[in-house]
One Martini backbone bead per residue (centre of mass of N, CA, C, O) as a GRO file, in nm:
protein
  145
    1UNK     BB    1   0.803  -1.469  -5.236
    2UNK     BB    2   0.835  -1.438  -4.857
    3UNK     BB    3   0.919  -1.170  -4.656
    4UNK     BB    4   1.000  -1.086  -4.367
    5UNK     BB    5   0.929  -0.755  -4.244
    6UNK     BB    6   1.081  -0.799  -3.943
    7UNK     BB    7   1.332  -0.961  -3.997
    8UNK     BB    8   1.689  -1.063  -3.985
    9UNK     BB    9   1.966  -1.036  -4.062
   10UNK     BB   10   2.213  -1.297  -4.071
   11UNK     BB   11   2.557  -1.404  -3.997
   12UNK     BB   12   2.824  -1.641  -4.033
   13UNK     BB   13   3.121  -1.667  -3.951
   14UNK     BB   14   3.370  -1.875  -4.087
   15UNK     BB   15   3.689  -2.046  -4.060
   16UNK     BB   16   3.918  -2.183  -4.242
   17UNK     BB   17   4.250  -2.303  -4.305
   18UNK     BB   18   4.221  -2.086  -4.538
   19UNK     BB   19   4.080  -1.838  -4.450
   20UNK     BB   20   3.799  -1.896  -4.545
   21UNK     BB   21   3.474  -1.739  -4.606
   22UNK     BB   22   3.139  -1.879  -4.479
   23UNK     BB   23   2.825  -1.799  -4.522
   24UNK     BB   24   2.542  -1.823  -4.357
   25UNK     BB   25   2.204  -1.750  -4.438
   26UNK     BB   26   1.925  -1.606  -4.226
   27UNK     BB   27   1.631  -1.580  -4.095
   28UNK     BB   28   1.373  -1.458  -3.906
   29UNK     BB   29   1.100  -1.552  -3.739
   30UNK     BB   30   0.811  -1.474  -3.559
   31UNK     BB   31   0.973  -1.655  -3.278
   32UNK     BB   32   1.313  -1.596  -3.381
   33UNK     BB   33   1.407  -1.801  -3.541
   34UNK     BB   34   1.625  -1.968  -3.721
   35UNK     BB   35   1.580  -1.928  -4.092
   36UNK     BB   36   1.659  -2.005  -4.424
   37UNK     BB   37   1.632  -1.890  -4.703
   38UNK     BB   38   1.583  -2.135  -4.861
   39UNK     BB   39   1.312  -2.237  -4.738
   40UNK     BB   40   1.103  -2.110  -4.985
   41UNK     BB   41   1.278  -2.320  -5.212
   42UNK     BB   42   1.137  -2.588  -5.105
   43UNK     BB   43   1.002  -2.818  -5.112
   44UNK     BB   44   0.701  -2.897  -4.940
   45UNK     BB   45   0.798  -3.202  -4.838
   46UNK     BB   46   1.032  -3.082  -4.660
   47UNK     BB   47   0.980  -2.787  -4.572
   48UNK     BB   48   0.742  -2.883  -4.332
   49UNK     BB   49   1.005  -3.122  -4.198
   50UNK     BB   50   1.161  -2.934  -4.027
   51UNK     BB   51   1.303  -2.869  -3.729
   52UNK     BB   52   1.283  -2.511  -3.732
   53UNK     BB   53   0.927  -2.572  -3.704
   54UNK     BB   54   0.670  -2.384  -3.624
   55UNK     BB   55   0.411  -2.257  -3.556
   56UNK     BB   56   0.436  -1.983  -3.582
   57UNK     BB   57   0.530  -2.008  -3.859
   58UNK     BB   58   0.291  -2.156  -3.988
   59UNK     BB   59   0.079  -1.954  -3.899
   60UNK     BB   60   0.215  -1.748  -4.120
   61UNK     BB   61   0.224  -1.913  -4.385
   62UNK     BB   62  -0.048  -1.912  -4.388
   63UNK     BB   63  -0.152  -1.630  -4.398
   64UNK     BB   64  -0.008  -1.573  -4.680
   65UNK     BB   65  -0.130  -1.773  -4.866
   66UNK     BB   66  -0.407  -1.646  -4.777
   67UNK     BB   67  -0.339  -1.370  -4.915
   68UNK     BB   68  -0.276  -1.463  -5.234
   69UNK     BB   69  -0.560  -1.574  -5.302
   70UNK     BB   70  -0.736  -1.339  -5.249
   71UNK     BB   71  -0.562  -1.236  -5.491
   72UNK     BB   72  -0.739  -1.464  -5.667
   73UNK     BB   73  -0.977  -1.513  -5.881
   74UNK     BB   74  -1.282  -1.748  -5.833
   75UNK     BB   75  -1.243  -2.027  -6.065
   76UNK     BB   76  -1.391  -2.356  -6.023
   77UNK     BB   77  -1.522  -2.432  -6.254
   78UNK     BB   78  -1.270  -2.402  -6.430
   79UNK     BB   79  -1.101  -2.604  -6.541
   80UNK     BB   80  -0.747  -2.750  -6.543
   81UNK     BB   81  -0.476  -2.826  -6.595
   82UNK     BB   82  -0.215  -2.992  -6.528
   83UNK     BB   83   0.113  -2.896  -6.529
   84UNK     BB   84   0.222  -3.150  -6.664
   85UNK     BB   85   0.013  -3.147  -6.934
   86UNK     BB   86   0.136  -2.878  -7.022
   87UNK     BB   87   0.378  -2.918  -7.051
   88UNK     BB   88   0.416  -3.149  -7.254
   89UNK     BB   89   0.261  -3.000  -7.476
   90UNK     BB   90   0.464  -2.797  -7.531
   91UNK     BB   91   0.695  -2.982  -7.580
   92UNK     BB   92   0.602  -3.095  -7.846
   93UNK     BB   93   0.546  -2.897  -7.983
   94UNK     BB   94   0.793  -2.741  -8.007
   95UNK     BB   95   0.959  -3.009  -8.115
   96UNK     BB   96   0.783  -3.045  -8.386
   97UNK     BB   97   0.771  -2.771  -8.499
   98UNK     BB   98   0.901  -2.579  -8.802
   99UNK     BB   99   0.899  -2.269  -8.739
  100UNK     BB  100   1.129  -2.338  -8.569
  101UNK     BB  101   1.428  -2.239  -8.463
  102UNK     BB  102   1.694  -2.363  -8.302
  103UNK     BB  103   1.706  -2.137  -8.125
  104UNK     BB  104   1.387  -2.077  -8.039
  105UNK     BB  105   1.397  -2.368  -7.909
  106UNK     BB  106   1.591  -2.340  -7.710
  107UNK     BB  107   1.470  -2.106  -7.575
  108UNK     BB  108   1.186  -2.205  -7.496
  109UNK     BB  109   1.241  -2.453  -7.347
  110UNK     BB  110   1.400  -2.334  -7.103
  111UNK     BB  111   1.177  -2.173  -7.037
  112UNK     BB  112   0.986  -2.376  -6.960
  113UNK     BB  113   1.143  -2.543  -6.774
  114UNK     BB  114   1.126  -2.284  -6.583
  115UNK     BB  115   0.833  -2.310  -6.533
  116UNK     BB  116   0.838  -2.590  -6.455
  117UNK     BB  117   0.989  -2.564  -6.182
  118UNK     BB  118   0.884  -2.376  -6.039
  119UNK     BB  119   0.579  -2.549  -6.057
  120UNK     BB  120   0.771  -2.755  -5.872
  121UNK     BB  121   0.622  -2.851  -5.529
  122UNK     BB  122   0.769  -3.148  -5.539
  123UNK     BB  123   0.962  -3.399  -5.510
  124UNK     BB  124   0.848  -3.556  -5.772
  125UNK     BB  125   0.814  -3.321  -5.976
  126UNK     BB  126   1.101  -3.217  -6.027
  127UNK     BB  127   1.177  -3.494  -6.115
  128UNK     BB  128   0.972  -3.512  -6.370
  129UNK     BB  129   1.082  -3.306  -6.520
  130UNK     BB  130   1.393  -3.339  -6.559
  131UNK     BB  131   1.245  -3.643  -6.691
  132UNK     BB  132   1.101  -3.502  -6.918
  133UNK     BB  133   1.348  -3.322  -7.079
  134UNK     BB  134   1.557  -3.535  -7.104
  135UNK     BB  135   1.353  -3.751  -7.274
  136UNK     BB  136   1.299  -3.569  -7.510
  137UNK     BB  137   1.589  -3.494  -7.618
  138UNK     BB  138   1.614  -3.793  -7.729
  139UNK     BB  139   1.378  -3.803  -7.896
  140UNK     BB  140   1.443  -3.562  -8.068
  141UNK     BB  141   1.674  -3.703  -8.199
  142UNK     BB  142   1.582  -3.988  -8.283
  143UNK     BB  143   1.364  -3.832  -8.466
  144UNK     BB  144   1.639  -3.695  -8.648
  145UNK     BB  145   1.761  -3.963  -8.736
   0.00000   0.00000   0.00000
């Protein structure tokens, strides 16, 4: 997540009739502009089809990401798979280990999970992750039974 080092957080304050207090909080964009803080946690078709992006805020974006390539050194060459393809083979692999206890398991599938939705960055990903995980869990009970 990156923070904009000069915004101001803001919040706005509003009574409902029972008098509870419900918080909006937003940052300023570098054009001044309010964006919601959770703005960072969008997946990304979503992210930049806001009513509230601005080019400057984008072209800040840009900087942004483009200084975090820079710190991740150049390995063009080296294959890697994609996120589903590792999550998959960990997910297989994992249920399927005898030497896993069912505690160890269900721990390592959680840490997986999380890891795996981190880097779902779009909702077809996120989805995919979601039904992923869910019908993993019922092919693995239907296969223990």
């Amino acid at each position: 997540k990156v923070l904009w080092m000069d915004g101001e957080e803001t919040c706005a304050n509003m009574c409902s009739e029972n008098h509870i207090s419900a918080f909006n909080l937003s940052r300023q964009a570098p054009d001044g502009s309010d964006i919601p803080v959770d703005w960072y946690d969008l997946p990304v078709d979503v992210k930049y089809s806001m009513p509230y992006v601005s080019l400057t805020l984008l072209k800040q974006e840009q900087e942004n990401i483009s200084r975090e390539l820079r710190r991740v050194p150049d390995m063009p060459k080296i294959p890697f798979p994609s996120t589903t393809v590792c999550v998959r083979a960990l997910l297989h692999t994992s249920l399927m280990s005898p030497q896993l206890s069912a505690v160890d398991r269900q721990s390592y599938i959680k840490q997986l999970n999380d890891w795996a939705t981190l880097f779902s960055i779009t909702t077809h990903q996120q989805e995919e992750t979601e039904e992923l995980f869910s019908t993993a869990a019922v092919e693995y009970l239907a296969d223990r039974n």
